[in-house]
N, C-alpha and C positions, 0 to 999 in steps of 0.2 A: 255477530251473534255470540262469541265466545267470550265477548267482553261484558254482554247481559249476563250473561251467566255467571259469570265473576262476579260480577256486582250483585245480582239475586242470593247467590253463596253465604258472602261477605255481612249483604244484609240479614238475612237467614240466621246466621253465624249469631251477630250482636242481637236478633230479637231473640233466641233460644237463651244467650248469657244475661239479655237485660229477665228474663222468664223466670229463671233459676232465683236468678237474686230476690225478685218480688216476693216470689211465691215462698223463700225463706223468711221475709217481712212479714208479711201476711200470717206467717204460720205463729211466727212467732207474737206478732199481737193478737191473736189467737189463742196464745196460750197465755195470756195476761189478762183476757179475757176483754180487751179494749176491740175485737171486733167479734163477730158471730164467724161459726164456720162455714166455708166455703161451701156452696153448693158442687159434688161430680157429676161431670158430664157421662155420662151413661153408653158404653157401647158394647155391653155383655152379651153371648150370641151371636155375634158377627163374623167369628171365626178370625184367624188372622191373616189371611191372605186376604179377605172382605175389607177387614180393619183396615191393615195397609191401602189399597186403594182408595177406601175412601177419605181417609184422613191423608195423605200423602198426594196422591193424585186428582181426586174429583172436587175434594172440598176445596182447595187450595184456586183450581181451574174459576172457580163456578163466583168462589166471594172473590175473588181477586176483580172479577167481570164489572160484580154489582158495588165493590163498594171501594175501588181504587179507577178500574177503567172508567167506569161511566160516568162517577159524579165529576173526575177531574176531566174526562175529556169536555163534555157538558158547561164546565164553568170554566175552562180553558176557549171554547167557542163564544160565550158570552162574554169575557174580557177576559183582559190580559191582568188584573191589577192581584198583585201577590195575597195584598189582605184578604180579598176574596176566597183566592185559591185557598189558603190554609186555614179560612174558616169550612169549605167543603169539607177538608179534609178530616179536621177535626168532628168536624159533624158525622161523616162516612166512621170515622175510624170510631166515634161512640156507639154508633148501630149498627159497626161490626161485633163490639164487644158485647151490645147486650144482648143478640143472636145468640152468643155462644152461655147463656145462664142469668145468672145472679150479678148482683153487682161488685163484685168482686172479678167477674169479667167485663162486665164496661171497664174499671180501672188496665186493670191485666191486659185482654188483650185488645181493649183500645189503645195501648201507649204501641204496642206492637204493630197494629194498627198503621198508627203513624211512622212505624220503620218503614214499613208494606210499604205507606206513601211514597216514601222516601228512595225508598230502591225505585218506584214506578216512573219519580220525578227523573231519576237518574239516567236508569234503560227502559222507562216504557210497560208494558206488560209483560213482556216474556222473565224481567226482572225480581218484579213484585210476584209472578208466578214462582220462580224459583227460590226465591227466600222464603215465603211462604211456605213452599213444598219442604226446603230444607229445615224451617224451623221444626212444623210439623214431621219430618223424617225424625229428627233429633227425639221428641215428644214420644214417638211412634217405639222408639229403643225403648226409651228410660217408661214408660207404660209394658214393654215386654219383659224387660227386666225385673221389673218391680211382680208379677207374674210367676217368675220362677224361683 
């Protein structure tokens, strides 16, 4: 178990630095005026002990289920053939991203998305739970910061 953990971290770790980077791209063709702005995700009223849980804890638990566990366990029981697999993938991790807004999150955090995947291929669930949770923990700071 301690070795999912390491690995959900680690993946965590690289989707929060690949996160920073985009969202510096994005801002910046933004300001060039080559793309429209980003739609924000909205969680004013929530308090922050609310916030925390659900961003760090629930949200992380619940999509990791629906769009890392299931599709790959799913097309893992229907074959074995790679192509397949990373077509789910990629398909799971577009309609995680456009869950979360505009399309400027289908890009965003469907490539994260595909990290998610990728911790999951590595350890499983408990993996892609904790990168997940870690990315968002990261997200959950620099949102309180930004705050004060």
């Amino acid at each position: 178990m301690k070795n999912k953990i390491r690995v959900g971290v680690i993946y965590g770790l690289s989707a929060i630095v690949f996160s920073l980077i985009m969202d510096q791209v994005i801002n910046f063709l933004v300001m060039l005026n080559l793309l429209s702005e980003p739609s924000e995700i909205k969680l004013d009223g929530l308090g922050l002990v609310n916030m925390f849980i659900l961003i760090v804890i629930i949200a992380p638990t619940i999509e990791e289920l629906f769009y890392r566990w299931l599709p790959i366990k799913a097309i893992s029981l229907i074959t074995k053939n790679k192509s397949a697999l990373w077509i789910v993938i990629i398909i799971s991790s577009a309609g995680f991203g456009i869950s979360h807004g505009s399309w400027h999150h289908l890009f965003l955090q469907g490539m994260v998305g595909i990290i998610f995947s990728i911790a999951f291929l590595k350890g499983g669930y408990p993996s892609s739970v904790v990168a997940h949770s870690t990315h968002n923990f990261m997200l959950f700071i620099l949102i309180y910061l930004k705050q004060i």
